[in-house]
C-alpha distance (Angstrom), angle and dihedral (degrees) to the residues before:
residue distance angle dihedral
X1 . . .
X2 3.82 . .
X3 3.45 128.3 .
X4 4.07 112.3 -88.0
X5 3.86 132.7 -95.6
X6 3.60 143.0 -143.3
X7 3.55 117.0 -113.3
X8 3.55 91.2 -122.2
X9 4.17 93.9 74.0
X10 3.66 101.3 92.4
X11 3.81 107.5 -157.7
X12 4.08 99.3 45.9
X13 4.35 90.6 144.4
X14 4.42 88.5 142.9
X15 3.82 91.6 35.4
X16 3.56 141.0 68.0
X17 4.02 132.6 -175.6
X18 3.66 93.0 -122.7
X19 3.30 124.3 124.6
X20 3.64 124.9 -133.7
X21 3.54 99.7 -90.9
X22 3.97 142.7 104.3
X23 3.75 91.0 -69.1
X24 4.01 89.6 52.0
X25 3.84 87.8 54.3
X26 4.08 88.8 43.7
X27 3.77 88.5 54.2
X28 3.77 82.2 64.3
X29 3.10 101.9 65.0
X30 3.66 94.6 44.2
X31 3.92 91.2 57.8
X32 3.80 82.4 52.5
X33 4.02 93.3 50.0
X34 3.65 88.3 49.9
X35 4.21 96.8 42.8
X36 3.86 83.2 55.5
X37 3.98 94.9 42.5
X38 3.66 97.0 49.6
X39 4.17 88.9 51.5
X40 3.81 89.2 40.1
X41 4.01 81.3 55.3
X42 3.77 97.1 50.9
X43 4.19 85.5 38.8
X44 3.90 93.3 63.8
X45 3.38 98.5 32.6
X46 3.81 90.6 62.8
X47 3.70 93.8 41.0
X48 4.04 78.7 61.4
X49 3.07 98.8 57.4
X50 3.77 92.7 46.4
X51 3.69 92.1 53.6
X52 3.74 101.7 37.9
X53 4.60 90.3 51.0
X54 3.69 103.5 19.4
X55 3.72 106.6 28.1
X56 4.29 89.7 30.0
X57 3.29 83.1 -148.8
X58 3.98 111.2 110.9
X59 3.70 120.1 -157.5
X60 3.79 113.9 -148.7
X61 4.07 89.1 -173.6
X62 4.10 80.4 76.9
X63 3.62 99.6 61.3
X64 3.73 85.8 44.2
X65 3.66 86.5 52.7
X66 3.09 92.2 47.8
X67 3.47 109.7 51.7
X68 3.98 94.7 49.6
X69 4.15 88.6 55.3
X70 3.70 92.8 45.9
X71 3.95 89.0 54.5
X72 3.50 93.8 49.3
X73 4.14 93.6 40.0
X74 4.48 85.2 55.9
X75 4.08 90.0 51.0
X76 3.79 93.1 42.7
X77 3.87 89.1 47.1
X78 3.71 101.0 50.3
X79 4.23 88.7 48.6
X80 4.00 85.8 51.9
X81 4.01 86.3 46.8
X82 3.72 91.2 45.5
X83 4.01 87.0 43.9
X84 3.90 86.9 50.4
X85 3.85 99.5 42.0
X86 3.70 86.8 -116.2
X87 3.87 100.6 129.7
X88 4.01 103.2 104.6
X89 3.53 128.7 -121.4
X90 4.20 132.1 158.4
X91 3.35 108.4 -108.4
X92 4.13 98.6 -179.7
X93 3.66 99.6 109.3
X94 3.93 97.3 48.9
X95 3.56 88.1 46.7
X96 3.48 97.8 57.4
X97 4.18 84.4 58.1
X98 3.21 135.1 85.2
X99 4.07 124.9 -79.4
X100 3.96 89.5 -111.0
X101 3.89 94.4 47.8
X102 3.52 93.2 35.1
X103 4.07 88.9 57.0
X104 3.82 93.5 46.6
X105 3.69 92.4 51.9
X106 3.93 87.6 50.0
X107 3.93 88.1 57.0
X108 3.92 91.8 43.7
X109 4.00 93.5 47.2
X110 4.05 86.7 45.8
X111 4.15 91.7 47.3
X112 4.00 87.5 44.7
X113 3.83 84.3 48.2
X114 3.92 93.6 48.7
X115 3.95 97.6 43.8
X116 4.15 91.5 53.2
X117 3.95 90.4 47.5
X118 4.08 79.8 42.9
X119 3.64 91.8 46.4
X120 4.19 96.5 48.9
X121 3.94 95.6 40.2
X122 3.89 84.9 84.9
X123 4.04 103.7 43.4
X124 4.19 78.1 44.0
X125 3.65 89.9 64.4
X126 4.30 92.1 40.8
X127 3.98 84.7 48.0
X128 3.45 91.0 57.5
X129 3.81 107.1 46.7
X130 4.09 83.3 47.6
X131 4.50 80.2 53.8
X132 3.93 86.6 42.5
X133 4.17 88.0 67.1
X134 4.02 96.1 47.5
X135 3.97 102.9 73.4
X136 3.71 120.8 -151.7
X137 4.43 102.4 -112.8
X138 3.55 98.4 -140.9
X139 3.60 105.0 37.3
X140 3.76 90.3 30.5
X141 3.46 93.4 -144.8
X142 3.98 125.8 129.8
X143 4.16 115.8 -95.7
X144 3.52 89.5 -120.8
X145 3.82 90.0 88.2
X146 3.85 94.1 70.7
X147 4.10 98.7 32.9
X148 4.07 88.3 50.6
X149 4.05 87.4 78.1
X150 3.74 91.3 71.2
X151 3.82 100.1 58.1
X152 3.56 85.6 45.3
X153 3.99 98.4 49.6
X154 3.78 81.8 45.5
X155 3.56 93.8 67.0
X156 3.36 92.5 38.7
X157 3.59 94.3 62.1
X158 3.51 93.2 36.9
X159 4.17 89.3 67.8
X160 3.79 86.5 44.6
X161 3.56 91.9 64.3
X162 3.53 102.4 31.2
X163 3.66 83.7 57.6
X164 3.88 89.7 48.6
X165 3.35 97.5 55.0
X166 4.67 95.4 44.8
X167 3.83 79.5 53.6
X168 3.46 117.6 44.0
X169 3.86 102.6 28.4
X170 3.74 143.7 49.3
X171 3.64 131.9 -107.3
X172 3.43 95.8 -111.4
X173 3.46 102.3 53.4
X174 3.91 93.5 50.0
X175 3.76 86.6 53.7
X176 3.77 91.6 53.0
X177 2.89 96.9 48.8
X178 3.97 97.6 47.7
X179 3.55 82.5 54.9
X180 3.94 96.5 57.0
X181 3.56 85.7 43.7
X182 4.00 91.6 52.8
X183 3.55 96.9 42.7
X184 4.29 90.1 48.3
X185 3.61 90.6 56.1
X186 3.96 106.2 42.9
X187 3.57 86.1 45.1
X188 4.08 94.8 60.7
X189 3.69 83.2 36.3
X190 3.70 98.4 57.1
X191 3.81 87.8 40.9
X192 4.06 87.9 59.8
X193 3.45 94.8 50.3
X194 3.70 92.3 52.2
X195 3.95 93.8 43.6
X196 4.22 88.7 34.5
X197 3.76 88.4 -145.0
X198 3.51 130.6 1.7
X199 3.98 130.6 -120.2
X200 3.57 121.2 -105.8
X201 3.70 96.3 -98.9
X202 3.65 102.5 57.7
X203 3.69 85.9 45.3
X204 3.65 89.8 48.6
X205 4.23 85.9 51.2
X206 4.26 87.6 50.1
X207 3.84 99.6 51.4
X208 4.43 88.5 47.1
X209 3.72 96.3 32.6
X210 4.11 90.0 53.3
X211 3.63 90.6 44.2
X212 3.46 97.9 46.4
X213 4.14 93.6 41.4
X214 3.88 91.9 50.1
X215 3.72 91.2 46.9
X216 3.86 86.7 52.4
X217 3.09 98.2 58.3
X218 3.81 100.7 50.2
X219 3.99 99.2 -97.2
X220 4.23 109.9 155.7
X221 4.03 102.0 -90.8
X222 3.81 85.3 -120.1
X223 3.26 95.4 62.9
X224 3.71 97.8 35.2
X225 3.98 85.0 63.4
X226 3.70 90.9 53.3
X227 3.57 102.9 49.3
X228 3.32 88.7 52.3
X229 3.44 88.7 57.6
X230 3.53 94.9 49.7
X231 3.50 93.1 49.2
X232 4.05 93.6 59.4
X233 3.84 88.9 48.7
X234 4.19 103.0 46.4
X235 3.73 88.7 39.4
X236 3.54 120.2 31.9
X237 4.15 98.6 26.4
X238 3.88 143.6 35.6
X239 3.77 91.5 -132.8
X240 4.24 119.2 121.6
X241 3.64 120.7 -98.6
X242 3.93 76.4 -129.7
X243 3.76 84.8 88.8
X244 3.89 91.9 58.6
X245 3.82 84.6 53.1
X246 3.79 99.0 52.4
X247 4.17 95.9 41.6
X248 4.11 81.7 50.0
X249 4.24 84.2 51.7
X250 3.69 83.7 47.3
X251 3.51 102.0 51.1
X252 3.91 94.9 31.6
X253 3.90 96.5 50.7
X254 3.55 107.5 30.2
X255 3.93 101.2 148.0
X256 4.28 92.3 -132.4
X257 4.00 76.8 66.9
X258 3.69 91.2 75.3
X259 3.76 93.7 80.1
X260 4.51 84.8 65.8
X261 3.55 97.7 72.0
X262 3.67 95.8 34.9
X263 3.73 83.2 54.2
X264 3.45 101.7 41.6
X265 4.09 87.9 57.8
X266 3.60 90.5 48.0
X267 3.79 94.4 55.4
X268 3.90 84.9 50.8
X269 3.58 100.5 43.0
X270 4.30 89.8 45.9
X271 4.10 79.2 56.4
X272 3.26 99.1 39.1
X273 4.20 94.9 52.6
X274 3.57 95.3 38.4
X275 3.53 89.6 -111.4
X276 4.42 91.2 127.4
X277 3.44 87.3 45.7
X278 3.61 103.0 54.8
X279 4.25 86.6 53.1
X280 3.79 93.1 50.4
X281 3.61 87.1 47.1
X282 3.83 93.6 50.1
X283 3.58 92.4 39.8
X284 3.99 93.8 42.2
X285 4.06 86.1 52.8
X286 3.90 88.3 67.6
X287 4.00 93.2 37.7
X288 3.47 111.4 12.3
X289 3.66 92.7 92.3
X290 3.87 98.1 63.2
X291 4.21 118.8 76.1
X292 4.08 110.1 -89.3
X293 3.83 84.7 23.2
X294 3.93 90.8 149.0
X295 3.13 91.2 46.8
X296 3.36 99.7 64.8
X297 3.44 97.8 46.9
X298 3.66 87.5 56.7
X299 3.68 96.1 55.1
X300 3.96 87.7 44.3
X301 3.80 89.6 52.8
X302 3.99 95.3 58.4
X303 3.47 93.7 43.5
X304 3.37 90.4 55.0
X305 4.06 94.2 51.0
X306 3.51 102.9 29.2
X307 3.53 113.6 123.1
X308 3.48 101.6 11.8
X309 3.71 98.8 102.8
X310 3.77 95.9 37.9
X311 4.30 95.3 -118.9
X312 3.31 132.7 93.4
X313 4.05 82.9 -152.3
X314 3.88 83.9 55.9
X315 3.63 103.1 53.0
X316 4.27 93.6 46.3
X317 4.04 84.1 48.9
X318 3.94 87.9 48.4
X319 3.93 91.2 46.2
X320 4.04 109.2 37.4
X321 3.41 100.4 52.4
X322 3.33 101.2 50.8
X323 4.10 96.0 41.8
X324 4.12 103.4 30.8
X325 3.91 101.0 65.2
X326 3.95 82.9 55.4
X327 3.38 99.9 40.6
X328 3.72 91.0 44.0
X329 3.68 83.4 51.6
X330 4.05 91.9 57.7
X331 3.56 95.6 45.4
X332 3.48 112.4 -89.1
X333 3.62 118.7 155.7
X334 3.99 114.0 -120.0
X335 3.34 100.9 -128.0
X336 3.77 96.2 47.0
X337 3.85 80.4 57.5
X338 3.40 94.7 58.9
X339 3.62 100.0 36.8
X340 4.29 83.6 58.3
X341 3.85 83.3 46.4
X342 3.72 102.7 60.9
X343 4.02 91.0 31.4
X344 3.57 85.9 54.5
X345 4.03 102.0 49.5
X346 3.64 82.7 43.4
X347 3.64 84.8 54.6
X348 3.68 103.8 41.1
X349 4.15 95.5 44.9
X350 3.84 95.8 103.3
X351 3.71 95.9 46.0
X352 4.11 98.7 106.3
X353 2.41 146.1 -68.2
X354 3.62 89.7 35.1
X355 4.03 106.2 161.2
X356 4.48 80.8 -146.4
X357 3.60 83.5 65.0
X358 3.68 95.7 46.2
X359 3.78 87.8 53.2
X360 3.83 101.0 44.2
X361 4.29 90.6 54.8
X362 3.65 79.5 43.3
X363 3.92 101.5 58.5
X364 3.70 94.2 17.1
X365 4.11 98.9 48.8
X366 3.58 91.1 -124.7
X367 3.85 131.8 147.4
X368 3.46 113.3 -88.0
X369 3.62 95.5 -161.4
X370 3.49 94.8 46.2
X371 4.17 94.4 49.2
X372 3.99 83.4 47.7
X373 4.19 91.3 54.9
X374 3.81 89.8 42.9
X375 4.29 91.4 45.5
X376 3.88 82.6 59.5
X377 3.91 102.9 52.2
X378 3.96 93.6 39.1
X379 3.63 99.7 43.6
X380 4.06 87.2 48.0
X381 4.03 86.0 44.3
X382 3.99 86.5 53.9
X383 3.95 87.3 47.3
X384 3.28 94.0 56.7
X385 4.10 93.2 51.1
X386 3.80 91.4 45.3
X387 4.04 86.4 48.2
X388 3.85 94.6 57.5
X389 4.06 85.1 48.4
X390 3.56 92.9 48.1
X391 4.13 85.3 50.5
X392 3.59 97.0 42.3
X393 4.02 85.3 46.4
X394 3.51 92.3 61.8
X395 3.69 104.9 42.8
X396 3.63 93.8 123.4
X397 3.94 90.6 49.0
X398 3.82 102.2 145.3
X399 3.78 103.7 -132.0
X400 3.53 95.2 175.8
X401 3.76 101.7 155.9
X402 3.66 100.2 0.2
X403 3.95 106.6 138.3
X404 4.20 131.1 -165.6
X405 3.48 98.4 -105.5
X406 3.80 114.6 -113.2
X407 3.90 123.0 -102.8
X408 3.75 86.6 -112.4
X409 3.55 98.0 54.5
X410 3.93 88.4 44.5
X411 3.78 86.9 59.4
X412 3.55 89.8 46.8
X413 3.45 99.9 55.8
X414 3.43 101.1 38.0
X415 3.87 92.5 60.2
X416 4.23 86.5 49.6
X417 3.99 81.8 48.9
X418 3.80 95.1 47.3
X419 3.58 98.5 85.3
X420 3.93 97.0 40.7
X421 4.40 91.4 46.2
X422 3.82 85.6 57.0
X423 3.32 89.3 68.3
X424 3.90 112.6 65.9
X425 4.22 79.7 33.4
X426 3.51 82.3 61.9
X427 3.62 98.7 42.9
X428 4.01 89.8 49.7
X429 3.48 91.0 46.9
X430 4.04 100.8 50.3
X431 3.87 93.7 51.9
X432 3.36 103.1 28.3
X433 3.79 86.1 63.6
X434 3.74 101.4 37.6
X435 3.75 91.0 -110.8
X436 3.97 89.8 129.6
X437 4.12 134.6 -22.8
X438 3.33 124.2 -104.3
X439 3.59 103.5 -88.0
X440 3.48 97.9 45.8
X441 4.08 88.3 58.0
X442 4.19 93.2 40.1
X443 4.03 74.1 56.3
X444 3.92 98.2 46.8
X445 4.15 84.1 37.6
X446 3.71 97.9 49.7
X447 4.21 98.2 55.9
X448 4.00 85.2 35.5
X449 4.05 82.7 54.2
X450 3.86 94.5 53.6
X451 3.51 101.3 33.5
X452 4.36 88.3 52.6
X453 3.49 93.9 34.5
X454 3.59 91.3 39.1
X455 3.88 93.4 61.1
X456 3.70 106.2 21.3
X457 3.80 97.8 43.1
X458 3.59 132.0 17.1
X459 4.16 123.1 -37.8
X460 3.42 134.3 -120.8
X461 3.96 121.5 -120.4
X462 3.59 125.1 -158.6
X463 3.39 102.7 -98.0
X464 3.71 96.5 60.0
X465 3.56 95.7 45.9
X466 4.25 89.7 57.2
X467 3.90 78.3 44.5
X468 3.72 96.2 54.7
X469 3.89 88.9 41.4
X470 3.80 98.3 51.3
X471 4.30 84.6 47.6
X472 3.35 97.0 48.8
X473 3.44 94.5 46.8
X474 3.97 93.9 49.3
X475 3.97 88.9 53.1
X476 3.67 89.9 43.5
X477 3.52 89.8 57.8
X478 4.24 101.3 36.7
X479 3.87 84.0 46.3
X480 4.03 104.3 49.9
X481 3.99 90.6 31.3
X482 4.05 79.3 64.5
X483 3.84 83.1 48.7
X484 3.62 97.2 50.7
X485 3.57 102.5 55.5
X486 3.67 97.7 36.7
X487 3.78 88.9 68.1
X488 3.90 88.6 45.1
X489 4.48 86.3 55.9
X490 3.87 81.0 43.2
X491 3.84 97.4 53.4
X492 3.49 80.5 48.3
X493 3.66 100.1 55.3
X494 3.87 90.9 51.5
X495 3.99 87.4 59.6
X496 3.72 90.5 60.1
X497 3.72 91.8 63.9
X498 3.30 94.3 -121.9
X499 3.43 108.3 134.1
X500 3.74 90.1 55.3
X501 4.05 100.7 54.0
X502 3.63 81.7 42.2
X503 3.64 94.0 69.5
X504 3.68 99.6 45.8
X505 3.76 92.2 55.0
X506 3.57 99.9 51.4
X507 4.31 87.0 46.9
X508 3.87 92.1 64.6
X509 3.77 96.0 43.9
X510 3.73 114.9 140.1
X511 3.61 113.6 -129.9
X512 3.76 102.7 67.2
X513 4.31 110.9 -113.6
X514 3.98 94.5 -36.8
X515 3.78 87.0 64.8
X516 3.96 91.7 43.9
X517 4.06 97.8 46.5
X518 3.59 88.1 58.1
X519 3.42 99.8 44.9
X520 3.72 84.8 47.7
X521 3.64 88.1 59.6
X522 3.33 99.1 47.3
X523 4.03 86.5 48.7
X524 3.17 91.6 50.1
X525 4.24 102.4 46.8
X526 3.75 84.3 52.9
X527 3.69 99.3 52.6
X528 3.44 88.0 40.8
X529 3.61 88.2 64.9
X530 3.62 96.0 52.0
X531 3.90 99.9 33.1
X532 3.68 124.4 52.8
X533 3.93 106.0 -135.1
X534 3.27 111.7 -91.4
X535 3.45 106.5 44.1
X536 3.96 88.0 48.4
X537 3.83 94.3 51.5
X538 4.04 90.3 59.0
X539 3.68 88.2 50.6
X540 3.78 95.4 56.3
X541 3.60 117.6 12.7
X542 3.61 90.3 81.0
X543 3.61 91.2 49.5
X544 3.68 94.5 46.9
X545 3.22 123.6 45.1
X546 3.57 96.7 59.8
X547 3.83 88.3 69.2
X548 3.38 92.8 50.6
X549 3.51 93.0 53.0
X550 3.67 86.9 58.6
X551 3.52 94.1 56.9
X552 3.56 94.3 50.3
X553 4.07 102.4 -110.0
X554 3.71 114.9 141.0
X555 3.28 117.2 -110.0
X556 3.74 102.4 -134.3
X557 4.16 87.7 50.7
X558 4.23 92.9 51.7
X559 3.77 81.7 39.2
X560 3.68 89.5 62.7
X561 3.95 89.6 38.0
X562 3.70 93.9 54.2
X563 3.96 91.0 49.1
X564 3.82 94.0 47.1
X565 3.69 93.7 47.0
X566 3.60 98.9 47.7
X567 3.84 92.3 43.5
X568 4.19 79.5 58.5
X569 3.08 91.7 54.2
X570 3.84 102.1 49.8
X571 3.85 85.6 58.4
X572 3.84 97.9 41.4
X573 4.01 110.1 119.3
X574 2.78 129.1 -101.2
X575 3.87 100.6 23.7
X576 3.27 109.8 21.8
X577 3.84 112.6 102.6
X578 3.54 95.1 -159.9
X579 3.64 86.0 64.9
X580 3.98 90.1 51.9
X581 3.75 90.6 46.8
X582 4.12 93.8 58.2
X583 3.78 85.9 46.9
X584 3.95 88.7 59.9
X585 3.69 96.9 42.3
X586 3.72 86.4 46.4
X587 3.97 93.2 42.1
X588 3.72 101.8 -137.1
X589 3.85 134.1 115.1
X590 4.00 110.0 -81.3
X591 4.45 78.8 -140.0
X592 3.47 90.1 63.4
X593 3.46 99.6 40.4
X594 3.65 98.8 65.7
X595 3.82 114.5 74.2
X596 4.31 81.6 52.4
X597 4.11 87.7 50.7
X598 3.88 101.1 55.8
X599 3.70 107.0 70.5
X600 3.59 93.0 48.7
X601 4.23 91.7 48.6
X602 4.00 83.8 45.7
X603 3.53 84.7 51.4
X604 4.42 94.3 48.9
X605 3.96 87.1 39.2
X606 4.34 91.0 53.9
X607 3.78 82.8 46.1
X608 3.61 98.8 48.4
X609 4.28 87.6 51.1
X610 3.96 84.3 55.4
X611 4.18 89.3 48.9
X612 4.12 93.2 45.6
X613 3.79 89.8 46.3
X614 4.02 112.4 29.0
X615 3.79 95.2 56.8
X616 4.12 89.2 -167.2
X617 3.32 92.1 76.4
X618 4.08 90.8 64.3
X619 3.27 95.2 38.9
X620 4.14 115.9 28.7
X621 3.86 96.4 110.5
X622 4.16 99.6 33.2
């Protein structure tokens, strides 16, 4: 075990805060439970497959299976990421203070962290006695069995901090700041008595301003999500916390989710084989040779997976670790990496078949064939943009010594590569034309990975398989923790009435549609910082589209306007999670990431003013 951490040290993956105690050992034995639920995961899910297209013979006990593991795998995952320090947070602001001001706000952001984990361990335990009375069908069995993982993780988390806080701060300071916290929330409470409930607005002002205050300040974006949350509910309402607790369940354990792990492990075991590296080399022996090189290959590779695993999470854990350790090898800066890796999935998320496409025909009642021909020419339009960046980017590449590669060597390579490039061909192929979802072929793809790369490139030994599991399990669990409570702040946002006023402002605009398509890009950037996409195209489509009909905008062309500009949204700094997410598949400090991210999102944001306002490039091939 390895000496602890602060909370404040971003990238922490081989490290944890813990000190060498009981609960160090326990931790242990967690990363073990998780190791063996994230195989057991992959295990069933390919024995589905098997029985549901070779056996025809489906077994719904599976999914059931499945679903209760997958719970309990996210919980387990976000205490290993809270054990490791791996939950992220922005930490710009404190850093820019002082080393006394800078500690305090540590111990305030840890408190603020303990008293929501304090506050939920309650409406956990309500939540699951109301999941104890729903039994499972197939396994007949109550519900309770797959919700009890979050009342445990709870308290799991809740030592983690407490132990945090006894270690790495003084007395003093955690009695401050208990004090600030006291005096915060009996203030707002004595101002709801007074008012009895407030009005949207100022409930509107205490869901942001918490958020936005707690992210300040250096809280973990998870959590910064879910206080706000919790702030709305205790202050402004009379409804349960329990509600935070099943929108978290929600968000956390959506089935679709599946295909995350599954191809999270993939990305690790195509890295781990050499399976990523012989396609970057093939593909690097036709482009390597030419400045930004790399970075074309990169933007190539999540075009060519995007969509097919129905996550935006999914496609950056297909992508990164199969291209970084290369690139990093060659020179590339991290946080150039990552800044092409959120740029790109923003890029790539209307290339089909994009499940946010699905949705918005669904809820909109919009062609999905004709939203799936447009996702191809605007996402290869926005490739092309990012492409030019990339080359402008790397104008001062130093190619000193680089070489074409010889038509031999190309040969070479690309009968290496062969085997590995059938893979995200077949992966395209199998949900692109219904054969299978997504996580069925991450399943099929992941024991085709190590059985390939296993014989025809370098093996796997048994300590970096439990050290793949225990990883992918931790990001599984930081990632769809942020998940989880960012549809619990979005649930809260719809209470607010928000969406609704919304609407009839931006319908009596002045301006005509010019005036309307950019405040609908505005709107939509903003919420796409505060929603992740789904949930925020059910909220407005409905609401939306209407108008625009009435100004005369296609439907398919603000379609692809409202998908671009919430996607730019979701990565825009210093809200966005998406943008948090790439920095933890990536591994580098969101801080640091920044100045390398704005060109490129200058770049998107130019292109998505041509898409809003050059209708042709919507709608050329429909």
């Amino acid at each position: 075990m390895q000496d602890a951490v602060p909370l404040s040290e971003f990238e922490s993956s081989q490290v944890d805060y813990l000190p060498k105690s009981h609960l160090a050992l326990l931790m242990k034995v967690i990363e073990a439970i998780a190791a063996a639920l994230l195989a057991g995961i992959i295990i069933l899910m390919f024995a589905g497959v098997i029985s549901r297209y070779v056996l025809n013979s489906p077994l719904t006990e599976i999914d059931e299976i499945l679903v209760i593991m997958f719970m309990w795998l996210v919980m387990l995952g976000s205490v290993i990421a809270m054990a490791r320090g791996e939950h992220l947070r922005l930490t710009f602001v404190v850093n820019s203070l002082g080393p006394n001001v800078r500690q305090f706000l540590e111990t305030l952001g840890s408190l603020l962290v303990l008293t929501f984990l304090i506050g939920l361990l309650y409406p956990s335990y309500k939540h699951l006695m109301l999941e104890h009375s729903i039994t499972i069908p197939g396994l007949d069995l109550p519900k309770s069995i797959r919700s009890v993982c979050i009342p445990i993780a709870i308290v799991m988390m809740i030592l983690i901090v407490f132990l945090h806080l006894i270690k790495k701060t003084t007395l003093l300071q955690i009695c401050v700041s208990l004090a600030i916290v006291i005096l915060i929330s009996a203030g707002l409470w004595q101002i709801n008595r007074i008012l009895e409930d407030f009005s949207q607005t100022p409930l509107l002002l205490i869901l942001v301003g918490f958020i936005a205050a707690t992210l300040s300040i250096g809280v973990p974006i998870a959590f910064c999500f879910g206080i706000g949350a919790m702030a709305f509910i205790l202050f402004g309402t009379h409804i349960p916390l329990t509600v935070i607790v099943g929108r978290m369940d929600e968000g956390m354990g959506s089935p679709i989710l599946l295909s995350v792990p599954a191809f999270i492990l993939l990305g690790a075991v195509l890295d781990g084989t050499g399976m990523g590296k012989s396609i970057v080399d093939f593909v690097s022996s036709l482009v390597g040779h030419v400045k930004g090189g790399m970075s074309y290959v990169l933007l190539g590779s999540m075009y060519l997976v995007s969509g097919i695993s129905g996550s935006k999470v999914s496609d950056m854990a297909t992508v990164a670790p199969a291209l970084f350790p290369e690139m990093r090898r060659r020179g590339n800066k991290p946080t150039e990496m990552v800044a092409l890796l959120g740029t790109g999935s923003i890029m790539a998320d209307t290339v089909p078949p994009a499940i946010i496409l699905i949705v918005l025909g669904s809820v909109a009642g919009l062609s999905i064939s004709q939203l799936f021909v447009s996702g191809f020419s605007v996402a290869f339009f926005l490739l092309v943009i990012l492409a030019v960046v990339a080359r402008w980017r790397s104008r001062n590449e130093d190619m000193t010594g680089v070489e074409r590669v010889g038509l031999k060597n190309v040969l070479l390579l690309t009968k290496v590569a062969v085997p590995a490039l059938m893979l995200p061909l077949f992966i395209r192929m199998a949900v692109g034309e219904g054969i299978a979802t997504a996580t069925e072929v991450s399943t099929v793809a992941i024991f085709y990975s190590v059985i390939v790369g296993t014989c025809m490139y370098k093996s796997l030994d048994l300590r970096s398989i439990y050290r793949i599991l225990v990883e992918g399990a931790a990001m599984t669990g930081s990632i769809l923790f942020i998940l989880g409570t960012a549809v619990a702040a979005s649930w809260a946002l719809t209470q607010t009435g928000f969406a609704g006023r919304l609407a009839v402002t931006m319908a009596t605009l002045p301006g005509g549609w010019v005036t309307f398509m950019i405040a609908s890009i505005t709107v939509f950037i903003v919420l796409g910082c505060l929603l992740e996409g789904l949930p925020a195209l059910v909220l407005l489509a409905p609401l939306m589209f209407p108008i625009a009909a009435h100004f005369g905008i296609n439907e398919i062309q603000y379609g692809m306007v409202m998908v671009v500009s919430m996607n730019i949204g979701l990565f825009m700094p210093p809200v966005g999670i998406g943008y948090y997410i790439a920095c933890r598949i990536g591994k580098v400090d969101p801080d640091t990431a920044m100045k390398d991210l704005f060109p490129y999102m200058l770049a998107l944001f130019v292109g998505l003013l041509c898409i809003a306002f050059i209708p042709a490039i919507s709608l050329a091939f429909i």
